[in-house]
C-alpha positions as CSV (number, residue, x, y, z in Angstrom):
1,X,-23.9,3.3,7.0
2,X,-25.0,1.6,3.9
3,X,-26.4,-2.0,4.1
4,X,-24.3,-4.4,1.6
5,X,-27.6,-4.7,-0.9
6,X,-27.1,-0.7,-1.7
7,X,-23.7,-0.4,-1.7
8,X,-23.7,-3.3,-4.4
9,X,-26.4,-1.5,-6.6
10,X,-24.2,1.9,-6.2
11,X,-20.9,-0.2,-7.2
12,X,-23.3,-1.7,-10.1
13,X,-24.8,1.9,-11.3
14,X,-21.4,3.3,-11.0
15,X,-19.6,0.6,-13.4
16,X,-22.9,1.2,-15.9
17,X,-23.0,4.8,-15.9
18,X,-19.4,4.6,-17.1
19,X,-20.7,2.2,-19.8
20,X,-23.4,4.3,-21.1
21,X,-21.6,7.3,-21.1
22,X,-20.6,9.7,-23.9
23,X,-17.1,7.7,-24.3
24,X,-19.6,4.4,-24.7
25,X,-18.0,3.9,-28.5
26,X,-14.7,4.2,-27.7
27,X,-14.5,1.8,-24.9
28,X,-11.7,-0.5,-24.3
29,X,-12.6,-3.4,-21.5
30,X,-9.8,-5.5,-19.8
31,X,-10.5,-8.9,-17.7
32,X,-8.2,-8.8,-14.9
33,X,-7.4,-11.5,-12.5
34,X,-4.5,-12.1,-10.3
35,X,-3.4,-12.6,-6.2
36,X,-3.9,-10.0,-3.7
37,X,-1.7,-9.2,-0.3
38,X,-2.1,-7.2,2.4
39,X,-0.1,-6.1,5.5
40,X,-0.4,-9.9,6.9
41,X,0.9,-10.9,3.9
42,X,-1.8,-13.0,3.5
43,X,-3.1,-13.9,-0.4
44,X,-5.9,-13.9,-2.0
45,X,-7.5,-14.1,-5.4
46,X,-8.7,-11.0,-7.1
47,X,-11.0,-10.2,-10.4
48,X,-11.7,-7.1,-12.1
49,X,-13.5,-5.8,-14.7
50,X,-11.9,-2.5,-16.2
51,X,-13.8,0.0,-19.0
52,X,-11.6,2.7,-20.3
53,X,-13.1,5.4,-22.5
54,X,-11.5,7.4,-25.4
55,X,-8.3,9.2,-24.6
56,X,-8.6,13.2,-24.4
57,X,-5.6,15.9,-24.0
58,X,-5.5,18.5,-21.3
59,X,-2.6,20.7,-21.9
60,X,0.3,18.6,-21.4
61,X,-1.6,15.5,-20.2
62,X,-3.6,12.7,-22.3
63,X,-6.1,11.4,-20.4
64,X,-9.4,8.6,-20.2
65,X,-11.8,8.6,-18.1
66,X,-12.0,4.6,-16.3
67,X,-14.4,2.8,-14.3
68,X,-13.5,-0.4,-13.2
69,X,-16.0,-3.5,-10.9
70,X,-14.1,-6.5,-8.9
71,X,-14.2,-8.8,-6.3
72,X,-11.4,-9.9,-3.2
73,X,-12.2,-13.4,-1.9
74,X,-12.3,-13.4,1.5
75,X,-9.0,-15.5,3.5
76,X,-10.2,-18.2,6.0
77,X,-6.4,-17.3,7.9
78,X,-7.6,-14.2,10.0
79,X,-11.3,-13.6,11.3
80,X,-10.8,-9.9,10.4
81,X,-10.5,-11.0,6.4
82,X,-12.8,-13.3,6.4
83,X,-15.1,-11.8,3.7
84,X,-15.5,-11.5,0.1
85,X,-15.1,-8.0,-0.6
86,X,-16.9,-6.3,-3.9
87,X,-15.6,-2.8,-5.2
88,X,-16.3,-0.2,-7.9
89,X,-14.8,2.8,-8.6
90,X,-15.1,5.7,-11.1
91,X,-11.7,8.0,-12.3
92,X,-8.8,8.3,-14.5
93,X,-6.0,7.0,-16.4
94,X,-3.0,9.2,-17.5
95,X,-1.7,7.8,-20.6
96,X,0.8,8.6,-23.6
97,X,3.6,9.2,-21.2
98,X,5.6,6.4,-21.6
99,X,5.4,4.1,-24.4
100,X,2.4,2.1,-23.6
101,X,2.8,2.7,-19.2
102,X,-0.3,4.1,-17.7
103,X,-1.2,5.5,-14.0
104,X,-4.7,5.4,-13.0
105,X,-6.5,7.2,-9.8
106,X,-10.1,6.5,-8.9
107,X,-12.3,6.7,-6.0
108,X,-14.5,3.6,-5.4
109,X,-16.6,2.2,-2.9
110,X,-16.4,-1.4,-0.9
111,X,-19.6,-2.9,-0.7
112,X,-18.5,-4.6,2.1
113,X,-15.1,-4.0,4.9
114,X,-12.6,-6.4,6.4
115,X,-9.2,-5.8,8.4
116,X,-7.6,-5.1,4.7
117,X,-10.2,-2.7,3.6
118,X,-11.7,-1.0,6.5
119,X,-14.4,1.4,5.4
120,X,-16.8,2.0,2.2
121,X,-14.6,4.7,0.8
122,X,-11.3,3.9,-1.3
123,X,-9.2,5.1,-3.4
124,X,-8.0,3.0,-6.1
125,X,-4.4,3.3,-7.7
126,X,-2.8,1.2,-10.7
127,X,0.5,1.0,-12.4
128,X,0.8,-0.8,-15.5
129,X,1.2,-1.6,-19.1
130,X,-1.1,-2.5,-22.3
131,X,-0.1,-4.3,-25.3
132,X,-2.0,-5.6,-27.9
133,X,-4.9,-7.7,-26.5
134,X,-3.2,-7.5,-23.1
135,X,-2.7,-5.9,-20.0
136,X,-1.1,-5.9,-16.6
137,X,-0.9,-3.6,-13.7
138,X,0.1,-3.2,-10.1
139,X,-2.8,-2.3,-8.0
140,X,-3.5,-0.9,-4.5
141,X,-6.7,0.0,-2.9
142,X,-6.4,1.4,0.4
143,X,-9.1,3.9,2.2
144,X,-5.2,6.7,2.6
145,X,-6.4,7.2,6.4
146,X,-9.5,9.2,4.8
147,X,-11.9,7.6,5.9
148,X,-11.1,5.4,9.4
149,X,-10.9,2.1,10.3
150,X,-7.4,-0.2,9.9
151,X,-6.3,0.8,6.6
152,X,-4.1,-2.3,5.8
153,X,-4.9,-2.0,2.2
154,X,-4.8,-4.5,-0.5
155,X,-1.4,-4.6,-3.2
156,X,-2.3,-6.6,-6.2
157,X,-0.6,-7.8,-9.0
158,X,-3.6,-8.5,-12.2
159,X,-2.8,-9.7,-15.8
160,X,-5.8,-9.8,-18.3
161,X,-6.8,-9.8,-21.9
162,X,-8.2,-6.4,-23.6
163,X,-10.5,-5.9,-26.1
């Protein structure tokens, strides 16, 4: 298992490679921030950074590749949610298929595990809309079973600014 120090650094080199990448001049980056809830019903603050690279068409399906870095504070309600949870993730966002909706699927990695997210590995799922300087999306992260432990999840509703 990874100690939190490395797990940030692989979040952090995640987020960067996706900055750096070939997509680097097309980037679009959102500021997220909104409340978080999980199975207790609990709520928390969440922040999120998202980059999203140039679109690209598969067949049927346009397509950017999206990396997004945030942060759960941790709830002082439950000793199992105690902690500040840091996550990145690296995947993509389906576009163009309903006025300005998209759908975004990633796989990330919790630098740290609570009650809510219970292991390293997650997958990362968004529903939402951008307009014109704007964005805002329905979020879960939840580890599906995959990868052991509670698998509460965390449901989150984020609005931010684009640009």
């Amino acid at each position: 298992m990874l100690k939190a120090a490395p797990a940030r650094r692989i979040a952090l080199y995640t987020f960067l490679v996706c900055l750096v990448s070939p997509t680097a001049h097309a980037l679009d980056t959102s500021l997220l921030a909104g409340i978080s809830t999980t199975a207790s019903n609990d709520t928390t603050p969440a922040v999120f950074v998202d980059v999203v690279g140039a679109e690209r068409r598969t067949g049927v399906f346009t397509w950017q590749p999206t990396a997004t870095l945030g942060a759960l504070r941790g709830r002082d309600v439950r000793a199992d949610l105690d902690r500040d949870v840091v996550i990145g993730g690296a995947g993509i966002r389906l576009v163009d298929w309903w006025r300005r909706a998209f759908f975004s699927t990633q796989i990330g990695y919790a630098a740290r595990t609570t009650a809510a997210i219970s292991s390293h590995g997650q997958f990362i799922s968004s529903l939402g809309w951008q307009g014109d300087g704007y964005v805002i999306m329905l979020r879960h992260i939840s580890n599906a079973d995959a990868f052991g432990g509670k698998n509460l999840g965390e449901t989150m509703l984020l609005g931010g600014v684009t640009f």
